[in-house]
Backbone as CSV, one residue per row, in Angstrom:
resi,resn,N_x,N_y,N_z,CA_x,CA_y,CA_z,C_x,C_y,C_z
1,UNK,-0.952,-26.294,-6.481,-0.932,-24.829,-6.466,-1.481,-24.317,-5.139
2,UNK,-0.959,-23.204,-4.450,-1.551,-22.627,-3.484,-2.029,-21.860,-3.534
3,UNK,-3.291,-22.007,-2.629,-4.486,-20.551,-2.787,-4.529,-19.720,-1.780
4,UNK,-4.384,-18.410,-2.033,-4.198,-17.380,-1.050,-5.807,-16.551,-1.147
5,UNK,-6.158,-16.109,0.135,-7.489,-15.126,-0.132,-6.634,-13.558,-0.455
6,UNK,-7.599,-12.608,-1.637,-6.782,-11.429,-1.598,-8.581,-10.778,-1.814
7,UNK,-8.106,-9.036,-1.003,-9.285,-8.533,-0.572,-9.219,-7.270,-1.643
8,UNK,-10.207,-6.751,-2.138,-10.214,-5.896,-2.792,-12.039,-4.994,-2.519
9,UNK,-12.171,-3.434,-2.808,-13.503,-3.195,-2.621,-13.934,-3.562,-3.385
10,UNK,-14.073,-3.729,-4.648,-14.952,-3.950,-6.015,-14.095,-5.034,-6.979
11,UNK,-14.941,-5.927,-6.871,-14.310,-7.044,-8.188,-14.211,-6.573,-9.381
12,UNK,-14.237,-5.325,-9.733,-13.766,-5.009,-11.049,-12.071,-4.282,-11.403
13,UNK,-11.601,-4.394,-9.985,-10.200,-3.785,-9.956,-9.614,-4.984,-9.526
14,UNK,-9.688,-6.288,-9.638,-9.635,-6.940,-9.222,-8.572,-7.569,-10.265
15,UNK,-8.508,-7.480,-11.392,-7.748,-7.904,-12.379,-6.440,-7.778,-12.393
16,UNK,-5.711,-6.750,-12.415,-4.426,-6.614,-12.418,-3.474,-7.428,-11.301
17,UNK,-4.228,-7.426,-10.212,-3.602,-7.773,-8.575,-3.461,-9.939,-8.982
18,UNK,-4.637,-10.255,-9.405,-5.207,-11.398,-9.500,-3.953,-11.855,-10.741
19,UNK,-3.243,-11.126,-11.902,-2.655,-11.573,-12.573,-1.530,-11.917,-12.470
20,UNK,-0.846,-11.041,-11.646,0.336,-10.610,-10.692,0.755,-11.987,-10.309
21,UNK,-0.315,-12.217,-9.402,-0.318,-13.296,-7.811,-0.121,-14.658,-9.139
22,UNK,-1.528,-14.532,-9.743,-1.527,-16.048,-10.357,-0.191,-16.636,-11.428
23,UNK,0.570,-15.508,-11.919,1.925,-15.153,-12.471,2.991,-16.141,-11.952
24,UNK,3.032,-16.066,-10.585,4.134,-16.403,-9.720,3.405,-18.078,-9.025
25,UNK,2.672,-18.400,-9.657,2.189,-19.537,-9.035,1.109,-20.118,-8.372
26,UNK,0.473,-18.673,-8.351,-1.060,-18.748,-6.715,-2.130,-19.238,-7.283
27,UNK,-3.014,-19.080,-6.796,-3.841,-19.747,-7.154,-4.747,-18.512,-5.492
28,UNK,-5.534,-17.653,-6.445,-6.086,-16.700,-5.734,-7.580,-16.467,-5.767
29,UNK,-8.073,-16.095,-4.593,-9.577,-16.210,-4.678,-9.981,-14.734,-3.849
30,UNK,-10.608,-14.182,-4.610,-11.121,-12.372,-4.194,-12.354,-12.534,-3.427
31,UNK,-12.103,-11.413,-2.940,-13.259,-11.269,-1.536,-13.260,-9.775,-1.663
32,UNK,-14.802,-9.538,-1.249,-15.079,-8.152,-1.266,-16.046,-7.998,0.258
33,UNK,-15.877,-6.639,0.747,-16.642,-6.916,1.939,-18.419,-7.277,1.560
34,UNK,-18.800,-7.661,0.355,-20.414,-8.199,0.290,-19.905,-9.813,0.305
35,UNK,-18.954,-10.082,-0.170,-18.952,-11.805,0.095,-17.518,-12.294,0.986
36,UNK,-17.035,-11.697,2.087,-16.003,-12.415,2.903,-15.877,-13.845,3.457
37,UNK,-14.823,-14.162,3.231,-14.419,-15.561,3.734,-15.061,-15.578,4.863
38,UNK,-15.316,-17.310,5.150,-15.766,-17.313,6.845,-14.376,-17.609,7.249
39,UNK,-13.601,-18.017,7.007,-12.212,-18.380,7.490,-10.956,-18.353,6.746
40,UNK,-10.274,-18.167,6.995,-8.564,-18.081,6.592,-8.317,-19.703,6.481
41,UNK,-8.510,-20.609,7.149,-8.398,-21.523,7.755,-8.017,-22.423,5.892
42,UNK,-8.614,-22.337,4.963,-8.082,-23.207,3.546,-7.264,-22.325,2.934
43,UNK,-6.117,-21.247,3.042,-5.798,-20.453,2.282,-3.691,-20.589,3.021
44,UNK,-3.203,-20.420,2.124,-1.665,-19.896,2.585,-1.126,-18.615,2.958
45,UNK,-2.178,-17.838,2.430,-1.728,-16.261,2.726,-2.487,-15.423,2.453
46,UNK,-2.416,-14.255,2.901,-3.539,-13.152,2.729,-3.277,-12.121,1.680
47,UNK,-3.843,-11.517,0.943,-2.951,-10.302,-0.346,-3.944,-9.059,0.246
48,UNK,-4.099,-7.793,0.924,-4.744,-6.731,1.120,-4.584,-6.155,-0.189
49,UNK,-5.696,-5.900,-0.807,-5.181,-4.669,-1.941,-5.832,-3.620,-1.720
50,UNK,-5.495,-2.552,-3.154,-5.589,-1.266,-2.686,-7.183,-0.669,-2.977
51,UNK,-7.502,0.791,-2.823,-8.721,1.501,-2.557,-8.477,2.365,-1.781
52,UNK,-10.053,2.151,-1.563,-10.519,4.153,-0.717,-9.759,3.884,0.274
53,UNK,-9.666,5.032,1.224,-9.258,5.207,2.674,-9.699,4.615,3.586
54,UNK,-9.200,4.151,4.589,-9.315,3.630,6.033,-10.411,4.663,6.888
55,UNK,-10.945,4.493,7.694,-11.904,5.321,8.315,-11.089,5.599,9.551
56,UNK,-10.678,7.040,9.726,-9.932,7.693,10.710,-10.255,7.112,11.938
57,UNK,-11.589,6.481,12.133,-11.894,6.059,13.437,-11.202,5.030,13.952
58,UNK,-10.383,4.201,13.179,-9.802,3.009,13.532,-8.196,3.255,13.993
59,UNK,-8.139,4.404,13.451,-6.568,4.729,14.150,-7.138,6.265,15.280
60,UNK,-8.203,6.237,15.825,-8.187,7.542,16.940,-8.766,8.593,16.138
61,UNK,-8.647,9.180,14.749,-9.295,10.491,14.835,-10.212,10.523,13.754
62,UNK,-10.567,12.133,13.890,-11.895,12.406,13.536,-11.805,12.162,11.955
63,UNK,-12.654,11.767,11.101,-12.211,12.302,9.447,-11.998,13.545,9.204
64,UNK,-11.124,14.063,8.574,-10.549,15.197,8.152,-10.390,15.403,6.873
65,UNK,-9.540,14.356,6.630,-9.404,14.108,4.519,-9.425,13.081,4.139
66,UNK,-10.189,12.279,5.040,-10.331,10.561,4.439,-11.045,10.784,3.414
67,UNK,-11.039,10.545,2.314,-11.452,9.859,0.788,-12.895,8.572,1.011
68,UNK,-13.817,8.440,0.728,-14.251,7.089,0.474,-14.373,5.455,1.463
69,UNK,-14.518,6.251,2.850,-14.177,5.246,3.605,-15.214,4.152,3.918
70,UNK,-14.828,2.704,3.596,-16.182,1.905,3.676,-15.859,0.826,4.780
71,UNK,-16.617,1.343,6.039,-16.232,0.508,7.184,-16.232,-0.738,7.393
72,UNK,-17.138,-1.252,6.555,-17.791,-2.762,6.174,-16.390,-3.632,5.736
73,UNK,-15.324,-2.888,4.745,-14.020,-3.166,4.150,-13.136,-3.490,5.415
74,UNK,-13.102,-2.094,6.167,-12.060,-1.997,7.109,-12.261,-3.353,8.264
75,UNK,-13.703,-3.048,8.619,-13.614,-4.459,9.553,-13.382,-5.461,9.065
76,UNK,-14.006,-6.054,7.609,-13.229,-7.526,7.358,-11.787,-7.390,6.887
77,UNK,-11.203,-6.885,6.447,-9.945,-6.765,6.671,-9.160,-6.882,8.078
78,UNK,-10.002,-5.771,8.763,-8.883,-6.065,10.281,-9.006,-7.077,10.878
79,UNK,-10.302,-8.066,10.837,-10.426,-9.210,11.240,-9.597,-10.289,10.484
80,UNK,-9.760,-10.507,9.252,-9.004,-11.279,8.661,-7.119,-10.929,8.910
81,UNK,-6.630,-9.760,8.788,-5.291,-9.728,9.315,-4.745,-10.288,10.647
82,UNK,-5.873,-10.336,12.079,-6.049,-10.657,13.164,-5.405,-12.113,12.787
83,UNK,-6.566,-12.569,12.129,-6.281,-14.132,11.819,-5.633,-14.610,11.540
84,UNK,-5.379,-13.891,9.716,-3.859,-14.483,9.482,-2.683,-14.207,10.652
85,UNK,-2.333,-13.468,11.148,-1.376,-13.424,12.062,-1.617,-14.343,13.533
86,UNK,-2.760,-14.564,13.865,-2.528,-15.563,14.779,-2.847,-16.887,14.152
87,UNK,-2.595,-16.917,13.070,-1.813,-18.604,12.146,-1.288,-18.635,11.856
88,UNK,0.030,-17.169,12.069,1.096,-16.979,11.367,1.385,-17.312,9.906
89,UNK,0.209,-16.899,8.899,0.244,-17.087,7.779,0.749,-15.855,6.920
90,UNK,1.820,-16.058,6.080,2.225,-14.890,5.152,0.973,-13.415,4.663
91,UNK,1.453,-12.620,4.848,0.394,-11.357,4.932,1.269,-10.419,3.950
92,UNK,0.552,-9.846,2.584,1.149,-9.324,1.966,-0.189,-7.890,1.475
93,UNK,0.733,-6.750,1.917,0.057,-5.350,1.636,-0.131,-3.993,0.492
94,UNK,-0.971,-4.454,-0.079,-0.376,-2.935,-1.312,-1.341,-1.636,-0.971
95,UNK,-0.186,-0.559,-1.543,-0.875,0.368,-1.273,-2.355,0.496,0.224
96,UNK,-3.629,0.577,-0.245,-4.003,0.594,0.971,-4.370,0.037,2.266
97,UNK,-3.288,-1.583,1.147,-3.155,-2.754,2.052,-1.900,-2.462,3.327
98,UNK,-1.085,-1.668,2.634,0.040,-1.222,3.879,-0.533,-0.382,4.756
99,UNK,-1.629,0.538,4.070,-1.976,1.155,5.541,-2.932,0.503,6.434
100,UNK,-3.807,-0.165,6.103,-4.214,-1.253,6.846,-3.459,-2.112,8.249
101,UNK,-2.241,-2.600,7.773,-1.142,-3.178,8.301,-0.883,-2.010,9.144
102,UNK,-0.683,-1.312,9.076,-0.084,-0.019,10.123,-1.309,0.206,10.659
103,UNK,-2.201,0.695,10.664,-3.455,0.803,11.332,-3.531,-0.508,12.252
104,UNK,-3.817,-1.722,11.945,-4.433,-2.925,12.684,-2.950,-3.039,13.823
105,UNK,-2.131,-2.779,13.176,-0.369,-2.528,14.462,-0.689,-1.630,15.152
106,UNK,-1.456,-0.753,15.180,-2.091,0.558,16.328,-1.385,1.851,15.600
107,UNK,-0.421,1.804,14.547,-0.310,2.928,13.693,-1.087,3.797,13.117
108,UNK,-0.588,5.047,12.699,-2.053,6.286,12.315,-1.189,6.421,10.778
109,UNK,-2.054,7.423,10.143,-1.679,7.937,8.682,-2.172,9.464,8.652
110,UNK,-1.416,9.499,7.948,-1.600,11.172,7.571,-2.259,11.334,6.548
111,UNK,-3.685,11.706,6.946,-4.933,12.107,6.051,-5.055,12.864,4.506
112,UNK,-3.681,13.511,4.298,-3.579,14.281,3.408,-2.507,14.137,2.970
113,UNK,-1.696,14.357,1.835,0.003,14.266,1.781,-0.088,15.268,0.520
114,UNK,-1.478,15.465,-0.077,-1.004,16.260,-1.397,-0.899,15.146,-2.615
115,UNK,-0.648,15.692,-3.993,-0.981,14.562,-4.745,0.257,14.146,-5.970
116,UNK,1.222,14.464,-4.882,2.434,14.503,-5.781,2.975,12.809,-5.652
117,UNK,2.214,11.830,-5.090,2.459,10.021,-5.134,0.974,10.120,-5.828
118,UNK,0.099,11.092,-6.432,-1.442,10.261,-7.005,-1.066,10.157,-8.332
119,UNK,-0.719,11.432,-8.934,-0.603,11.305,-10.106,-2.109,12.315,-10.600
120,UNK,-2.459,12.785,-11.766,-3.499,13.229,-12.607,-4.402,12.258,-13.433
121,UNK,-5.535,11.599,-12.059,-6.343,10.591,-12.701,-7.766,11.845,-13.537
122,UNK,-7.191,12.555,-13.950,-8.383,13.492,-14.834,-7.866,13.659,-15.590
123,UNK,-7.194,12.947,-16.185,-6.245,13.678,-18.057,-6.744,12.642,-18.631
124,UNK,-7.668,13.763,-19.757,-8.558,13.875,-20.814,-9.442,11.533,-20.601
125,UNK,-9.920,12.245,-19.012,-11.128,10.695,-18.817,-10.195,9.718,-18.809
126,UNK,-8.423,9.656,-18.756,-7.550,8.129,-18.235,-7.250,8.226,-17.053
127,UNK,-6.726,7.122,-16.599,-5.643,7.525,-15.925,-4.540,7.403,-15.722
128,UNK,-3.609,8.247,-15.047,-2.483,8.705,-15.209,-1.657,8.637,-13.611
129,UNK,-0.697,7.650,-13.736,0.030,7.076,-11.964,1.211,8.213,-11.938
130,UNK,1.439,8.755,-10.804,2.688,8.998,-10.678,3.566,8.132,-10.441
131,UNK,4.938,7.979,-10.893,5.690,7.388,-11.066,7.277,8.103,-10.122
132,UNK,7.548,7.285,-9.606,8.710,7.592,-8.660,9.956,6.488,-8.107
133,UNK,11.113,7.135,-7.615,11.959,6.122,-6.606,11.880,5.817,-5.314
134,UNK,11.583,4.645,-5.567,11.755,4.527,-3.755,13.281,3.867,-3.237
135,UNK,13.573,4.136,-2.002,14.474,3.647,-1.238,14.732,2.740,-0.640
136,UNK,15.483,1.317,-0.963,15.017,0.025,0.129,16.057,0.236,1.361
137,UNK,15.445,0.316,2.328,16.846,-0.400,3.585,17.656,-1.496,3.167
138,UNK,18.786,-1.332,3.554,19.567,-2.601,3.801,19.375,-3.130,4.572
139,UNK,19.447,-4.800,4.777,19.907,-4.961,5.728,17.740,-5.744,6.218
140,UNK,17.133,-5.133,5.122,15.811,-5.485,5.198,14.906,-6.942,4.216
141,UNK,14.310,-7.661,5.157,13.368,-8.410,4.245,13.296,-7.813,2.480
142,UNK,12.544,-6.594,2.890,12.419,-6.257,1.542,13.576,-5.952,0.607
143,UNK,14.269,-5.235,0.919,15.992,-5.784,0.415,16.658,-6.894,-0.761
144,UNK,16.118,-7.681,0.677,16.590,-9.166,0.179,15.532,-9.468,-1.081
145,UNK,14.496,-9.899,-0.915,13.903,-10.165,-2.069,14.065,-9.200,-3.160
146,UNK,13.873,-7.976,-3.388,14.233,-7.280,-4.909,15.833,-7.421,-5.033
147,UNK,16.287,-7.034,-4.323,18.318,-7.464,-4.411,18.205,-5.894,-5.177
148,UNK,17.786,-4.439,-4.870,18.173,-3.764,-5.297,18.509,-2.270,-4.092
149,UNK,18.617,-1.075,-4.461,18.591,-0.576,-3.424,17.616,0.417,-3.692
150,UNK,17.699,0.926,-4.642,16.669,1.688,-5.446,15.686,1.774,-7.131
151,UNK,14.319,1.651,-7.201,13.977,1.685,-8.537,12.388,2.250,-8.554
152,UNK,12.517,2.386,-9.761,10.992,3.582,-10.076,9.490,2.473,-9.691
153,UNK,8.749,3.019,-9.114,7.454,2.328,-8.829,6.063,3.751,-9.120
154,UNK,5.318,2.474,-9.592,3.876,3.058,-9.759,3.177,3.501,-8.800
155,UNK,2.351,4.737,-8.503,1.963,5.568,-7.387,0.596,5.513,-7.885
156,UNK,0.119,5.704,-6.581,-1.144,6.517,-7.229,-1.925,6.925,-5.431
157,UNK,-1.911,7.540,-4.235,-2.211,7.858,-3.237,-2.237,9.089,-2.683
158,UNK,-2.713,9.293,-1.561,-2.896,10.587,-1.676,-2.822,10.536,0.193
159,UNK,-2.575,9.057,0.779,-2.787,9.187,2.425,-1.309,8.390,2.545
160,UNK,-0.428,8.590,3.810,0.951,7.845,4.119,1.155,7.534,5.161
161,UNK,1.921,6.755,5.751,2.207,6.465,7.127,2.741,7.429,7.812
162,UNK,1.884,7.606,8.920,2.533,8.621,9.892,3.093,8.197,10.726
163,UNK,2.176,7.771,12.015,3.212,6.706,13.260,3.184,5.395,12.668
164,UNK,4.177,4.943,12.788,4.409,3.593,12.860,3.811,2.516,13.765
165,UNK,3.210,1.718,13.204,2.793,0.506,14.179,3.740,-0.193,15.214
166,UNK,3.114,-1.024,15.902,3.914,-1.425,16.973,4.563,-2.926,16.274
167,UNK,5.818,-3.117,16.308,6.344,-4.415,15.620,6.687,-3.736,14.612
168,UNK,6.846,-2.921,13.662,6.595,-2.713,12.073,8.049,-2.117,12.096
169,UNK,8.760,-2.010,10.866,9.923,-0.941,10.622,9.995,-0.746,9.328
170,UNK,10.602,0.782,9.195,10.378,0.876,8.197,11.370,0.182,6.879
171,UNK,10.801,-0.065,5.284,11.847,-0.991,4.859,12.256,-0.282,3.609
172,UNK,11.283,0.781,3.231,11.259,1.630,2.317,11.064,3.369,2.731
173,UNK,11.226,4.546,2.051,11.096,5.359,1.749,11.328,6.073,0.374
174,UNK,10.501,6.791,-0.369,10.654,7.788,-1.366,11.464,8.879,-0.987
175,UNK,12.197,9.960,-1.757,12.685,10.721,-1.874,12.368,11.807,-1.124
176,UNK,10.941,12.194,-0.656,10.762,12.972,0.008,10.331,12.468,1.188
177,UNK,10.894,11.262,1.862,10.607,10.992,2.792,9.407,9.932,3.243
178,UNK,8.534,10.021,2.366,7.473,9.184,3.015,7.541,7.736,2.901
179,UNK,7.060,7.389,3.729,7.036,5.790,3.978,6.395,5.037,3.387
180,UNK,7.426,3.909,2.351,6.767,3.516,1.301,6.679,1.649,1.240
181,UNK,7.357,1.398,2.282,7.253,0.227,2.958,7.369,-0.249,4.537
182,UNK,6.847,-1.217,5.016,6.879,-1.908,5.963,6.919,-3.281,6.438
183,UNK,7.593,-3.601,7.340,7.543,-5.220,7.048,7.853,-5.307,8.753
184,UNK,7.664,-7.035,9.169,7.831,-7.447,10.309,8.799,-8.017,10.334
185,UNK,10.114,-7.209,11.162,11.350,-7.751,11.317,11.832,-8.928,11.546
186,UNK,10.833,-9.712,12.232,10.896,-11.395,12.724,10.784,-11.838,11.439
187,UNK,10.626,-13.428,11.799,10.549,-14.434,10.617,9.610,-14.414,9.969
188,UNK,8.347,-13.603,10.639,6.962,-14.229,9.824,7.165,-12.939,8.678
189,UNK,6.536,-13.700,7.466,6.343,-12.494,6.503,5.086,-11.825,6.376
190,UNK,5.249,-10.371,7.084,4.423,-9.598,7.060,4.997,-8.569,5.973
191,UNK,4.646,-7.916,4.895,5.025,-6.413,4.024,4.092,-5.935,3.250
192,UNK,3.932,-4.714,3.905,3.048,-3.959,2.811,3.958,-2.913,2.074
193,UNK,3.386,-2.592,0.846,4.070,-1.275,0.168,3.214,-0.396,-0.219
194,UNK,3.774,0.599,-0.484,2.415,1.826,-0.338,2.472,2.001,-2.130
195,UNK,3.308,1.403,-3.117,3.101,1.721,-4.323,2.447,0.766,-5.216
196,UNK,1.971,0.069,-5.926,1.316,-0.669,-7.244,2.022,-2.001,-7.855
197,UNK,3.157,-2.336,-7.034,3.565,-3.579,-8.048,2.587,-4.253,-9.169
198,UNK,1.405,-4.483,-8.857,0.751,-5.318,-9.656,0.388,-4.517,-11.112
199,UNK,0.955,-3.090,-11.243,0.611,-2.093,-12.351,1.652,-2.048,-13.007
200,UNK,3.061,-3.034,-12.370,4.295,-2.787,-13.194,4.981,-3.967,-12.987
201,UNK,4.460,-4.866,-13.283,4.541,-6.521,-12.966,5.837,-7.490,-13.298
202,UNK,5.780,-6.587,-14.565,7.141,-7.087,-15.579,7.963,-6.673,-15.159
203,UNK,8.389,-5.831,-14.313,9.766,-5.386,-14.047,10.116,-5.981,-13.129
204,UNK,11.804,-6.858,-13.023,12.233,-7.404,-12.209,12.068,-7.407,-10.308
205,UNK,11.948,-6.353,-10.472,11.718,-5.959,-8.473,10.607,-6.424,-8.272
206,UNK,9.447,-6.088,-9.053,8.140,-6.055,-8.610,7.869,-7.421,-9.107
207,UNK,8.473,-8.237,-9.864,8.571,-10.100,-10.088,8.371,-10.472,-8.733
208,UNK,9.968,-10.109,-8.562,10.663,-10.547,-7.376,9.885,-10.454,-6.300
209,UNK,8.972,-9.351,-5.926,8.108,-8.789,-4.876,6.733,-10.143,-4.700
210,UNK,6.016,-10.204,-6.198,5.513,-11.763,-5.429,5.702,-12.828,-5.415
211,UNK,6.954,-12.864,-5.915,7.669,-14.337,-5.897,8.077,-14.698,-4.311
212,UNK,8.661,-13.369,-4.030,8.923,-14.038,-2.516,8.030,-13.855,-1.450
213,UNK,6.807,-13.602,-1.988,5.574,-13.478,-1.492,4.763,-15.534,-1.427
214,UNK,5.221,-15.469,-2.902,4.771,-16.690,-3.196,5.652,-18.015,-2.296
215,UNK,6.618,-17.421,-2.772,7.590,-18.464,-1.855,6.966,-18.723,-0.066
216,UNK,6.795,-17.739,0.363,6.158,-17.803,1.774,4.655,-18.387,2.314
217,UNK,4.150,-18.082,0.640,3.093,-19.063,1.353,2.966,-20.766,0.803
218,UNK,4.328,-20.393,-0.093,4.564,-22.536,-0.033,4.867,-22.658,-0.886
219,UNK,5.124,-21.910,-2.451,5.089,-22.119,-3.827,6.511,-22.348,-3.942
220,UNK,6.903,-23.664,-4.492,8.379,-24.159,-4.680,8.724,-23.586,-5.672
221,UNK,10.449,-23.145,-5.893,10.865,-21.872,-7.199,10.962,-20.816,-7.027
């Protein structure tokens, strides 16, 4: 079995992402910025997952509507992405793992978008995802692995890609435009998505999403 490191702020959200991965074959080990890997160096691939906001400082500006930003996160993350990519090891992004990926590419995000991808996490003490379509490119990595062109995904955000990183294109969009995937056009598999696969696991796309995740970092099938 192969073991991938996947990063999360708090080991208690840690469950859903961890079931996902181990689903398709992995064999996954969580890191939080109080206990980070010293190295990438025993692992096949990296999983960013999601949380608070990125700290505006890492893409140029001031905070404005960053949410929850815990710098301690952002640096071991950007260090560890550093890494995996100069071992060219499979790098896979959710939600505020894609903006990460666009940030550490020298990409910015748009601090605010409104909360029509969050959804109403205050109805009556649950919570509650928005739910939407996104758009795949043709002709894209991401494409290829779901084999669809369009289908409903779990939301829940409130920050989106603004500029694009350097290397990055886009592989997805929602309906109103915003950028809901990214990936590295070359061979290496780099993709983040800005929506929840691991909240809607069972459905064929989002299978498919870490299977060929899995596949990249070695898992035969």
């Amino acid at each position: 079995m192969r073991k991938v490191a996947f990063t999360i702020g708090y080991l208690r959200k840690a469950g859903p992402y961890l079931d996902a991965l181990r689903a398709v074959g992995l064999e996954v080990e969580p890191f939080t910025p109080e206990s980070p890997p010293a190295s990438l160096i025993p692992y096949s691939g990296l999983v960013l997952g999601g949380g608070g906001d990125i700290d505006p400082k890492y893409y140029g500006e001031s905070n404005l509507q960053a949410q929850d930003p815990r710098r301690e996160r952002d640096e071991m993350e950007l260090a560890l992405f550093k890494q995996a990519r100069e071992r060219g090891m499979p790098v896979l992004g959710i939600c505020r793992g894609l903006q990460l990926i666009n940030v550490a590419c020298g990409g910015t995000l748009a601090q605010h978008i409104g909360d029509a991808h969050r959804g109403d996490t205050h109805l009556g003490g649950t919570s509650k995802h928005a739910t939407h379509v996104v758009n795949i490119t043709e002709g894209t990595r991401l494409r290829g692995i779901v084999g669809t062109a369009h289908f409903e995904v779990v939301s829940r955000h409130h920050q989106a890609i603004n500029v694009v990183g350097a290397g990055l294109r886009i592989s997805a969009r929602a309906d109103d435009g915003i950028v809901e995937a990214l990936e590295d056009p070359g061979p290496a598999f780099l993709l983040g998505v800005q929506w929840h696969p691991e909240e809607n696991s069972r459905v064929p796309e989002e299978t498919a999403l870490f299977r060929g995740f899995a596949r990249a970092a070695g898992v035969k099938g």
